[in-house]
ZADO-1210 file (C-alpha; in nm, 4 decimals, padded with zeros to 6 digits):
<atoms>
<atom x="02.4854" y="-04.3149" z="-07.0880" code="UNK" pos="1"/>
<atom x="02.7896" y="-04.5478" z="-06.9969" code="UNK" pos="2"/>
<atom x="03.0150" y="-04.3509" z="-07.1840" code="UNK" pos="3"/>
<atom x="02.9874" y="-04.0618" z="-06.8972" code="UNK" pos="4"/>
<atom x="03.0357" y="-04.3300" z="-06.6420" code="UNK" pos="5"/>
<atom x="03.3744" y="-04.4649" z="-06.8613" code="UNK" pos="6"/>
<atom x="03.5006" y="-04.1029" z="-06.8557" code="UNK" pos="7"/>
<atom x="03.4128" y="-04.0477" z="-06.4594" code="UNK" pos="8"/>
<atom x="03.6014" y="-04.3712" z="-06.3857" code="UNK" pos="9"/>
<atom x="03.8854" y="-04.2144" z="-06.6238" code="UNK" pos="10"/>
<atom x="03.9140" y="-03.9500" z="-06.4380" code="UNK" pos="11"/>
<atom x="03.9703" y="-04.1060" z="-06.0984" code="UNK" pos="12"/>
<atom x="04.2273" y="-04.3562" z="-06.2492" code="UNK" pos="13"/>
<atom x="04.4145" y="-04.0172" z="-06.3902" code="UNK" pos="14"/>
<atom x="04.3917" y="-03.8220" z="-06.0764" code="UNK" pos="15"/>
<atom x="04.5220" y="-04.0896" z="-05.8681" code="UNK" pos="16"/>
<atom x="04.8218" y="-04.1261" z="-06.1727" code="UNK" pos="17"/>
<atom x="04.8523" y="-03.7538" z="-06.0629" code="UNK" pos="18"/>
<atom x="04.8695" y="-03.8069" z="-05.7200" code="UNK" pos="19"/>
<atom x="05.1470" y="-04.0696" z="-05.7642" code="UNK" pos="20"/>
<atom x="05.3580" y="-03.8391" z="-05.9246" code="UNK" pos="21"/>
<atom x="05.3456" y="-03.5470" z="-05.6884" code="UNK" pos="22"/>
<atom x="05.6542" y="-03.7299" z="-05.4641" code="UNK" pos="23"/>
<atom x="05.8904" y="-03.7783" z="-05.8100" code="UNK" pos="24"/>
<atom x="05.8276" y="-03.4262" z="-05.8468" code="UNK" pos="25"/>
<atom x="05.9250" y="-03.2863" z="-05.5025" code="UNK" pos="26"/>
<atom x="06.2305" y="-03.5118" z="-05.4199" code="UNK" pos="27"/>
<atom x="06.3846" y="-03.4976" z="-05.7408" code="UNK" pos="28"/>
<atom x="06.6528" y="-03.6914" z="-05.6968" code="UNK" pos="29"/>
<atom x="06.5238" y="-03.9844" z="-05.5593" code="UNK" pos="30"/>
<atom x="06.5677" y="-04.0186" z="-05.1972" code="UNK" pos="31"/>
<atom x="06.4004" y="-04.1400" z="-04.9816" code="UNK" pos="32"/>
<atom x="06.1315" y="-03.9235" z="-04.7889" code="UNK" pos="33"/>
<atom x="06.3129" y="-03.8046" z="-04.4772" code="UNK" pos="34"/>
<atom x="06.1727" y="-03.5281" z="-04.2865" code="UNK" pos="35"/>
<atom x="05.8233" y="-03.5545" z="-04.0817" code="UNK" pos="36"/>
<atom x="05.6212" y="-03.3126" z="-04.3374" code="UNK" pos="37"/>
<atom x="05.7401" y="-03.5204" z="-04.6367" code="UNK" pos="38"/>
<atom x="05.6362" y="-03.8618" z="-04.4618" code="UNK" pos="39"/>
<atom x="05.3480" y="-03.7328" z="-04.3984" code="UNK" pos="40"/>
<atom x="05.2825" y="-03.5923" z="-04.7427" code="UNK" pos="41"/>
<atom x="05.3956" y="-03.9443" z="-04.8439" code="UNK" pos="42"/>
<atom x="05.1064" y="-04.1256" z="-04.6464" code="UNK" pos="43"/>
<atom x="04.8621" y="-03.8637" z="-04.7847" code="UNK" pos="44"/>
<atom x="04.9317" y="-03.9654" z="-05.1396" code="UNK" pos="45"/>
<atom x="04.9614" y="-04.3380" z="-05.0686" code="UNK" pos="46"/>
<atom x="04.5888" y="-04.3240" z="-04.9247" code="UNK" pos="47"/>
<atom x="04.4428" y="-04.0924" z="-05.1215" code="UNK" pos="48"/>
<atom x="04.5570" y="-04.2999" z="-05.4518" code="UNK" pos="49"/>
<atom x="04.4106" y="-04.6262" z="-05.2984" code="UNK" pos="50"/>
<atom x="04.0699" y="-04.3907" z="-05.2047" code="UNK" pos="51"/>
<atom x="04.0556" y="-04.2918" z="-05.6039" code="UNK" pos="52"/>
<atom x="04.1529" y="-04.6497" z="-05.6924" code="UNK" pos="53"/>
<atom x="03.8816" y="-04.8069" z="-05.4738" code="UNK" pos="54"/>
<atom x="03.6958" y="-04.5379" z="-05.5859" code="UNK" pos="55"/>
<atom x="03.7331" y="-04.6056" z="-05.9642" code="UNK" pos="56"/>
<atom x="03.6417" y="-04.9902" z="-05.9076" code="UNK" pos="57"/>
<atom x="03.2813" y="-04.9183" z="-05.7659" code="UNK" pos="58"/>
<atom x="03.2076" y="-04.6720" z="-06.0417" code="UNK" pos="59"/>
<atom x="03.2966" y="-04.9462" z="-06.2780" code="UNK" pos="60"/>
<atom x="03.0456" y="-05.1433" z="-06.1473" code="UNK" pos="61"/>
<atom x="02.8255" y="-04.8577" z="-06.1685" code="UNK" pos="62"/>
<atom x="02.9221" y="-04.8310" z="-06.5388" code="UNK" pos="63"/>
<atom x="02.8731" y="-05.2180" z="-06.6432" code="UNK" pos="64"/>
<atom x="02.5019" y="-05.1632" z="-06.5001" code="UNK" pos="65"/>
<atom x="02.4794" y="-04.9039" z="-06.7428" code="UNK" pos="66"/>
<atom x="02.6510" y="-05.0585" z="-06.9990" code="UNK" pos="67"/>
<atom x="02.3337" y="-05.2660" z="-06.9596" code="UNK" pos="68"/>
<atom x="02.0593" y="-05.0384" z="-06.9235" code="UNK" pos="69"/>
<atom x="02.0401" y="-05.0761" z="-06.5127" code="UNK" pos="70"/>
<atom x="01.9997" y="-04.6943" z="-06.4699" code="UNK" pos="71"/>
<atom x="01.8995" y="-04.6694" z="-06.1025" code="UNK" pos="72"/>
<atom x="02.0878" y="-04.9515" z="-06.0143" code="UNK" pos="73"/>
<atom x="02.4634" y="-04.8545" z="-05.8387" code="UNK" pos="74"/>
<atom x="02.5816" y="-05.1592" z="-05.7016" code="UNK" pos="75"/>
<atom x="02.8592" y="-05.1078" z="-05.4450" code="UNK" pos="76"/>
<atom x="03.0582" y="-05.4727" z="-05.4712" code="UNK" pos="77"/>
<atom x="03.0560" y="-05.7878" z="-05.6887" code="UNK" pos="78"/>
<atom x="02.7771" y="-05.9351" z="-05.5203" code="UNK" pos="79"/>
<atom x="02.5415" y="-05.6792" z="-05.6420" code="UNK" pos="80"/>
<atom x="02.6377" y="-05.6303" z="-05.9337" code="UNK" pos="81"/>
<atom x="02.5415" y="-06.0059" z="-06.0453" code="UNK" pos="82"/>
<atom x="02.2301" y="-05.9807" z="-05.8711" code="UNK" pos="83"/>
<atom x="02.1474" y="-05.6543" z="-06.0870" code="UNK" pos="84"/>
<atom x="02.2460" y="-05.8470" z="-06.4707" code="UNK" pos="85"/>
<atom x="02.2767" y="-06.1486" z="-06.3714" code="UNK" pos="86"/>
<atom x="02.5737" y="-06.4022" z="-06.2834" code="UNK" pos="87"/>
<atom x="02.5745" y="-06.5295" z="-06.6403" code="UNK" pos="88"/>
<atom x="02.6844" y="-06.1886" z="-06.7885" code="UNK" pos="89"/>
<atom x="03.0363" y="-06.1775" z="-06.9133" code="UNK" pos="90"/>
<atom x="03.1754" y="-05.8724" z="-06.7396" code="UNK" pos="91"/>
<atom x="03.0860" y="-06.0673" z="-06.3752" code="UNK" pos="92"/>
<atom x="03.2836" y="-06.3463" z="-06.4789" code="UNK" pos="93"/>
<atom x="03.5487" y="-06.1955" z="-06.5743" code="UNK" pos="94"/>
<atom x="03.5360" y="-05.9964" z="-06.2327" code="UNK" pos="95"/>
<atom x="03.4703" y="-06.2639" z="-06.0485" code="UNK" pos="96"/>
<atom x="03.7897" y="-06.4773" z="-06.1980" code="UNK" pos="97"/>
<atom x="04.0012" y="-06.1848" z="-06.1108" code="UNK" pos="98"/>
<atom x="03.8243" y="-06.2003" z="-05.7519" code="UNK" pos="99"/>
<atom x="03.9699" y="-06.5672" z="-05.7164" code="UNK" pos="100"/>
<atom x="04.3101" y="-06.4653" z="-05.8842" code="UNK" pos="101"/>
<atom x="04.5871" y="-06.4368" z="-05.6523" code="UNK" pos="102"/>
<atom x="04.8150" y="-06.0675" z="-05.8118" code="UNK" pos="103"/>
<atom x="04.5035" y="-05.9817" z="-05.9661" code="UNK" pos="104"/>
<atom x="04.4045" y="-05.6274" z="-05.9455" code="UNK" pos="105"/>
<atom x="04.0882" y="-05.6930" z="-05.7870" code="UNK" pos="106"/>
<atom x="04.2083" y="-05.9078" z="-05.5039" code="UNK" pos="107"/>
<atom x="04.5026" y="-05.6755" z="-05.4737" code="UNK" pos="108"/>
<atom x="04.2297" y="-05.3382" z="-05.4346" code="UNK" pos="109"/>
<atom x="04.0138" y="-05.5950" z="-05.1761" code="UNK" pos="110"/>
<atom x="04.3464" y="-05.6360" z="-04.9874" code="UNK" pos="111"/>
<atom x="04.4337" y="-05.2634" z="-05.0237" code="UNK" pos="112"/>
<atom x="04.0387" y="-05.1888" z="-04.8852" code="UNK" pos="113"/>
<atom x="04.0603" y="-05.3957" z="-04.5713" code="UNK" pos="114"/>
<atom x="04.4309" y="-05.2304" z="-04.4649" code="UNK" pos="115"/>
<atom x="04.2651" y="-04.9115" z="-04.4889" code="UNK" pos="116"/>
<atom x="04.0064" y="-05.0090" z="-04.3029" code="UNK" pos="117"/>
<atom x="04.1751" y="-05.0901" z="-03.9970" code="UNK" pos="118"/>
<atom x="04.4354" y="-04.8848" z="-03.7717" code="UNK" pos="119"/>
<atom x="04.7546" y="-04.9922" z="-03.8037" code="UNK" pos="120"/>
<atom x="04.8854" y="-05.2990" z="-03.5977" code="UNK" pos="121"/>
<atom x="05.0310" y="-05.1991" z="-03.3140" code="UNK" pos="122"/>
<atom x="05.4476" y="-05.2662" z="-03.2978" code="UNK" pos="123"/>
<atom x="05.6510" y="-05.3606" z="-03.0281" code="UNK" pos="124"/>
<atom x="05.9139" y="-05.1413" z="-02.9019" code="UNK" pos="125"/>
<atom x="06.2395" y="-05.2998" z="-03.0185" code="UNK" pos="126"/>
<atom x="06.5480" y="-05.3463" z="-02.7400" code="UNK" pos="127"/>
<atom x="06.7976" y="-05.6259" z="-02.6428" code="UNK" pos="128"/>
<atom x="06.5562" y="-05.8937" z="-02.4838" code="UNK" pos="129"/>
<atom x="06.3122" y="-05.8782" z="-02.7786" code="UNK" pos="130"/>
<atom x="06.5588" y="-05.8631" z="-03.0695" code="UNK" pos="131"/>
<atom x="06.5468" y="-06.2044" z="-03.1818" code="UNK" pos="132"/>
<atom x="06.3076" y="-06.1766" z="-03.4423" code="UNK" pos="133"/>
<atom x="06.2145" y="-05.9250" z="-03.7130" code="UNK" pos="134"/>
<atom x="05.9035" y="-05.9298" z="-03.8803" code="UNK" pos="135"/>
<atom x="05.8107" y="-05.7177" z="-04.1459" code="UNK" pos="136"/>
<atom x="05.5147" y="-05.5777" z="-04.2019" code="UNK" pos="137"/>
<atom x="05.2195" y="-05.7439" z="-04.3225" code="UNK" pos="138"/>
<atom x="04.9893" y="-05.6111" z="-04.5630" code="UNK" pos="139"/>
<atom x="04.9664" y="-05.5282" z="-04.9099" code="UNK" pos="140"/>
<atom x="05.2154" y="-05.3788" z="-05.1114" code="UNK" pos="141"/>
<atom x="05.1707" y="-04.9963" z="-05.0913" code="UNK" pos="142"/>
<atom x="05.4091" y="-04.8219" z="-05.2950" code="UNK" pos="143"/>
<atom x="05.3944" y="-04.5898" z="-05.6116" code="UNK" pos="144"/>
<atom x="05.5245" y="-04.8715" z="-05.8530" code="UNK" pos="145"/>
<atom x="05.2259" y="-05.1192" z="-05.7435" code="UNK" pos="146"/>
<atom x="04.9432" y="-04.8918" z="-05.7207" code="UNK" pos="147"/>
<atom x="05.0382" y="-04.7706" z="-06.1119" code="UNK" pos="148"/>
<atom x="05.0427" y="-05.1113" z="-06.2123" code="UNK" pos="149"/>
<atom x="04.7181" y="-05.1626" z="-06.0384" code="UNK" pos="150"/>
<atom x="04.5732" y="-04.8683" z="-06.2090" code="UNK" pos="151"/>
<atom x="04.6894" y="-04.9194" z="-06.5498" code="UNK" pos="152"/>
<atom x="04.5210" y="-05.2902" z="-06.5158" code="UNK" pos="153"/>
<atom x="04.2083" y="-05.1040" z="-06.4177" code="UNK" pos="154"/>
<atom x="04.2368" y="-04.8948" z="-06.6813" code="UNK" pos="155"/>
<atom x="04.2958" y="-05.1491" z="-06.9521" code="UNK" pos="156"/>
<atom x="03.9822" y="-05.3226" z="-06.7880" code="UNK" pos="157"/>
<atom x="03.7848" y="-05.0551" z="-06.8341" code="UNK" pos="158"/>
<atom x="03.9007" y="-04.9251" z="-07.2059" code="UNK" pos="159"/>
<atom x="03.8365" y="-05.3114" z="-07.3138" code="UNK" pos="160"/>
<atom x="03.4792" y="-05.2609" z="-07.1710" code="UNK" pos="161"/>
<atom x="03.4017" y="-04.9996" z="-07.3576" code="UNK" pos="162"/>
<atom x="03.5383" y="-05.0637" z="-07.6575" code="UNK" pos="163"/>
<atom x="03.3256" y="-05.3721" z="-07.6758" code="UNK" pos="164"/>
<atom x="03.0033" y="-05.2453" z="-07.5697" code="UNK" pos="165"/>
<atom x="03.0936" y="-04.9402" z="-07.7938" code="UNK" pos="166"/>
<atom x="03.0794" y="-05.1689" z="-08.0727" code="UNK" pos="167"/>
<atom x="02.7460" y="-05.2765" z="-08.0431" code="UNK" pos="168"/>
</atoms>
């Protein structure tokens, strides 16, 4: 039943909301995170929101299979999921306009995928010769306020989905 698979993607769009909230929580006041432990804690939530996130997005897939009666089908990316229903089907088109958008939440979560997928780029140690230049880092944006706003997209997504294929 797709409804199962709407309330299992749910719940890891709500968990990582949870996770996201755990720093507002601890530093209160809003600082910044300062000592080692909290840093660290910091990273922790950071990845483990984009693991739910990514997380969430293949289980939608999973769930627009079922939403048309593909039960052993779980397609892992976009790809597959067209060649299980088909390109012509409405939920891959929208997906796959969102894959071309640049700011959409899918091409933001394929950007947020490949970061995590790869160690960090290695910096160079800053001193008087080198100074001439500052380059921030490159990568998606990983903070609290653009993974919510990622998730509540996804989540939108998701509640449209069903509430069309619920009215059938």
């Amino acid at each position: 039943m797709a409804s199962q698979w709407y309330s299992l993607v749910s719940q890891k769009l709500f968990l990582a909301r949870t996770l996201l909230e755990i720093p507002e929580q601890s530093s209160g006041n809003g600082n910044a995170v300062h000592t080692p432990v909290q840093k660290l804690q910091h990273e922790a939530v950071i990845q483990g929101s984009i693991e739910l996130l990514l997380r969430a997005r293949r289980l939608l897939l999973v769930m627009i299979t079922r939403l048309y009666q593909k039960r052993s089908e779980e397609p892992s990316s976009l790809a597959e999921l067209a060649s299980v229903i088909g390109e012509q089907a409405t939920e891959v088109g929208q997906l796959r306009a969102l894959e071309q958008e640049t700011g959409s939440w899918w091409n933001y979560l394929d950007q947020l995928e490949t970061a995590q997928s790869r160690p960090p780029a290695a910096r160079k140690t800053v001193n008087a010769e080198n100074i001439i230049a500052v380059s921030a880092v490159a990568g998606p944006d990983r903070s609290a306020q653009a993974l919510l706003k990622t998730m509540n997209a996804i989540k939108q997504f998701t509640d449209n989905l069903e509430e069309q294929h619920g009215e059938w």
